[in-house]
C-alpha positions in Angstrom: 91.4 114.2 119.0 89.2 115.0 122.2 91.0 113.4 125.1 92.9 111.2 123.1 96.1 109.4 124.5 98.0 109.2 121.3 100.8 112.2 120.9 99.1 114.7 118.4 102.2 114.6 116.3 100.2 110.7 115.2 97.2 112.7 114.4 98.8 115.2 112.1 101.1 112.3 110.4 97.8 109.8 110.1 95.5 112.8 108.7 98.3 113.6 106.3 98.8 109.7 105.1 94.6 109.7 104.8 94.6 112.3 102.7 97.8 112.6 100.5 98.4 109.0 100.0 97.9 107.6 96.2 95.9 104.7 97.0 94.4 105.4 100.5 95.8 103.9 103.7 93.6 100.7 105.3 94.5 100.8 109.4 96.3 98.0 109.0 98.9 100.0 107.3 98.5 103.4 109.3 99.3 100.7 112.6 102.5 99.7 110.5 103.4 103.8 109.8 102.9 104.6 112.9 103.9 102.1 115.3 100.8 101.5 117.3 98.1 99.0 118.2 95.3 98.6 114.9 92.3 98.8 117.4 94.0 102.5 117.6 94.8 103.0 114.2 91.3 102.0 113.1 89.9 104.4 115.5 91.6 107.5 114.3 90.7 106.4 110.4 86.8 106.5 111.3 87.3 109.6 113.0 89.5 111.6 110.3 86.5 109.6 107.6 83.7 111.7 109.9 86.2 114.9 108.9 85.7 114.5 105.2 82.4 116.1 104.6 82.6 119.5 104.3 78.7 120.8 105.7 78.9 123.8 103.7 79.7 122.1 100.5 78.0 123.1 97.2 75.5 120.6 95.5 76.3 119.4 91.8 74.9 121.3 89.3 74.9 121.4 85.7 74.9 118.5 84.0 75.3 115.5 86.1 75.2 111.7 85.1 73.4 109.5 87.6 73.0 106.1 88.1 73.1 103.0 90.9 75.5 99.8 91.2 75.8 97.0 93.1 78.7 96.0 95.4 79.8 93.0 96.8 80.6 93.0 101.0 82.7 90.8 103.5 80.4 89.4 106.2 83.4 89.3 108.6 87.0 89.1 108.5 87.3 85.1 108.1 90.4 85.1 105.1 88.1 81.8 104.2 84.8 83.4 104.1 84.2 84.8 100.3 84.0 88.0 99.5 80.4 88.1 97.8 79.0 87.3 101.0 76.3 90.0 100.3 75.9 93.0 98.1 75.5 96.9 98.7 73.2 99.5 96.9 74.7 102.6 96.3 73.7 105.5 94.0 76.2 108.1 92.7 76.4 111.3 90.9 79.2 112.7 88.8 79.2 116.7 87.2 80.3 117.2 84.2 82.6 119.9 83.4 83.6 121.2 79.5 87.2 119.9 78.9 88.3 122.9 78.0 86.5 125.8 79.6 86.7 123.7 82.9 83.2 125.1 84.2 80.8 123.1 84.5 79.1 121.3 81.2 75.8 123.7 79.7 72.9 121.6 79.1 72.2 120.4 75.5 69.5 119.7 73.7 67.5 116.3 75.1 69.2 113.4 73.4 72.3 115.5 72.6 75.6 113.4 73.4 78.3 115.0 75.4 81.7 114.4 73.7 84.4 116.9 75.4 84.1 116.8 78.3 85.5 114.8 81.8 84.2 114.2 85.2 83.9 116.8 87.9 82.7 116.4 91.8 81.0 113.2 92.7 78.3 112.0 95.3 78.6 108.6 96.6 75.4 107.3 99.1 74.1 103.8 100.3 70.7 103.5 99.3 68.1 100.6 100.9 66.4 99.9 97.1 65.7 101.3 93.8 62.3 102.9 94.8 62.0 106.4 93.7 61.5 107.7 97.1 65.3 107.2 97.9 66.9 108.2 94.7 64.4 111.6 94.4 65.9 111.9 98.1 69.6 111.8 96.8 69.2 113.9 94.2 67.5 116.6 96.7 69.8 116.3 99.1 73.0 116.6 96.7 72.1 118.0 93.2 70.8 121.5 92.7 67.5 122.7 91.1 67.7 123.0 87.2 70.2 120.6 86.7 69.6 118.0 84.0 70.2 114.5 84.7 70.8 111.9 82.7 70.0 108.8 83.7 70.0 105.2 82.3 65.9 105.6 81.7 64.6 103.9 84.9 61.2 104.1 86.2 62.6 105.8 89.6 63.9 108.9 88.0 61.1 110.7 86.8 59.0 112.6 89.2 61.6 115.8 89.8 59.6 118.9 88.8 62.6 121.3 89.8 65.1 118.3 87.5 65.5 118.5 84.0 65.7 114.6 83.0 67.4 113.4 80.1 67.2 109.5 80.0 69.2 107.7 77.9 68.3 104.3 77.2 71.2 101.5 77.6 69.2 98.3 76.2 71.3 95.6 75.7 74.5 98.3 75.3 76.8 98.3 77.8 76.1 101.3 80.7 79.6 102.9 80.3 79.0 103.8 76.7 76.1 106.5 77.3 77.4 106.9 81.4 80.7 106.8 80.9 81.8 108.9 83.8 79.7 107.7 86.5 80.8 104.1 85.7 84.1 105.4 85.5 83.8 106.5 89.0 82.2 103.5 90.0 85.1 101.1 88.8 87.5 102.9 90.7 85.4 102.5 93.6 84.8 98.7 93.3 88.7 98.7 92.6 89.9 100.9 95.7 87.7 99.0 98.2 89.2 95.7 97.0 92.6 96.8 96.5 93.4 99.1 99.6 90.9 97.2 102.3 90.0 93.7 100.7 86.3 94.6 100.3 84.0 96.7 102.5 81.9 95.8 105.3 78.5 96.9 105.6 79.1 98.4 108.8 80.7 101.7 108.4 80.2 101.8 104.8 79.1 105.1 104.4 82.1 106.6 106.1 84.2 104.9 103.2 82.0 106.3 100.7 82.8 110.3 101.9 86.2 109.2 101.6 86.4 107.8 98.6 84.0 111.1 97.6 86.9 113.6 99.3 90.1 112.3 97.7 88.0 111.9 94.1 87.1 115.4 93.9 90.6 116.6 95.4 92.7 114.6 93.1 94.1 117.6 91.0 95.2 119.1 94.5 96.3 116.9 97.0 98.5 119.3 98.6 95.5 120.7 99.9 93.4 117.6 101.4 95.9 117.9 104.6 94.7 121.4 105.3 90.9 120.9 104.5 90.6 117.8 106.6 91.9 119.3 109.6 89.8 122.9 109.1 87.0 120.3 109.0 87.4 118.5 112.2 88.4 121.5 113.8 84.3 122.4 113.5 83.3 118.8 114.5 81.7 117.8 117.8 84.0 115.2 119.5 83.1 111.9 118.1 83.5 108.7 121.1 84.3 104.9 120.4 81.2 104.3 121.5 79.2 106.6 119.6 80.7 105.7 116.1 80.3 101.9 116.7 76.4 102.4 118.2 77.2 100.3 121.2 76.2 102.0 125.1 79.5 102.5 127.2 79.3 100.2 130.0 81.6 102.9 132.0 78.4 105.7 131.4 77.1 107.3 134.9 80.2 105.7 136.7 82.2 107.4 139.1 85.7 105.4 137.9 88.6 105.9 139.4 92.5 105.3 138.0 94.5 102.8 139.4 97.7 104.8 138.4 96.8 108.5 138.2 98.6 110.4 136.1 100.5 113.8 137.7 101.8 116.7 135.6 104.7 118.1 137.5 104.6 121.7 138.6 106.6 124.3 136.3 108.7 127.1 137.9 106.3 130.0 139.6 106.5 133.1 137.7 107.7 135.9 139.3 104.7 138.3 140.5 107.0 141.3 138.8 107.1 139.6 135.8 104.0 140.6 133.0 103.8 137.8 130.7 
């Protein structure tokens, strides 16, 4: 919201739609809610995305089921140009919480299947290939020490001395039958990129990702994601045009001057008697 030109009242409503609304809201449709241009209602979704990672968030830990998918992209927005134009790597993580304790999921013996229990926090990320270098760096960066992973046995996972690994190896069975909740999450994914904004882009993508990640793991509380995103960005350094497109601003280093300045008029002097 630093030196924006919209009224703040559009900021409130748009970070409200973002994060309360059932199936997300694409700009087109926050340009429609809110009655302005979509170059400005695209603007203020990237922003509010960039306020949906909390810094201080807590890794997974526990048991968490991990795994990698592909997913198909949009080149550009050409309605004739198909949408498997290209496809994107990404690697998620899902917790596991005990269905009826609803703590997180205590580790089992290796090979031991986990029955009750349903999906917790996720971790969504964009990863260049399969090597283990980049998967061992997701894992770091978003799972805590001690936790046991299960994975679908590939050659990338082991390698974790602080990781308990638990592979579990698909074969010609179907993923979601040992993985269930991480293909779980996946599918909804896949279906709330294509549903909501036609299929992602590659530019931007991870920005989708964190907010796919913030209303998955706020979807028992919704009526909280309002007050969260904006306690968020209230931390955030200002965020430009030009800085979340990676493009240099032509305007940089020059002295510019408004054709139509804009005046404030003058309130009332207040009375030098008067302690206010």
């Amino acid at each position: 919201m630093h030196r924006t030109k919209l009224p703040l009242r559009n900021w409130y409503w748009a970070a409200h739609l973002m994060a309360t609304h059932s199936n997300g809201m694409s700009a087109r449709q926050l340009a429609g809610q809110l009655g302005i241009a979509y170059s400005s209602a695209w603007l203020m979704e990237q922003k509010l995305r960039r306020a949906m990672v909390d810094p201080s968030r807590d890794p997974l830990e526990g048991v968490v089921e991990i795994d990698q998918t592909e997913m198909p992209f949009r080149a550009d927005d050409d309605p004739d140009t198909p949408l498997k134009t290209g496809k994107i790597l990404v690697v998620g993580a899902v917790e596991l919480r005990d269905r009826t304790r609803k703590q997180p999921q205590k580790a089992k013996a290796l090979g031991a299947k986990y029955l009750d229990t349903m999906s917790g926090r996720v971790r969504l990320a964009v990863i260049p290939s399969n090597e283990a270098a980049h998967i061992h760096r997701f894992i770091q960066s978003n799972i805590a020490p001690g936790s046991t992973l299960l994975t679908d046995g590939h050659a990338s996972y082991p390698g974790l001395a602080e990781y308990r690994h638990d592979p579990r190896i698909v074969g010609n069975m179907a993923a979601h039958i040992p993985l269930r909740w991480i293909h779980r999450v996946f599918a909804l994914l896949k279906r709330w990129g294509l549903g909501t904004y036609h299929g992602f882009r590659r530019e931007h993508i991870d920005t989708y990702l964190n907010e796919f990640v913030f209303r998955y793991n706020r979807r028992f509380y919704r009526h909280v994601s309002f007050e969260t995103i904006l306690g968020i960005a209230a931390d955030l350094a200002p965020v430009s045009y030009w800085d979340i497109t990676g493009q240099d601003n032509p305007r940089h280093g020059l002295n510019m001057k408004r054709k139509n300045p804009r005046t404030r008029k003058a309130t009332a002097a207040v009375p030098k008697e008067a302690n206010l």
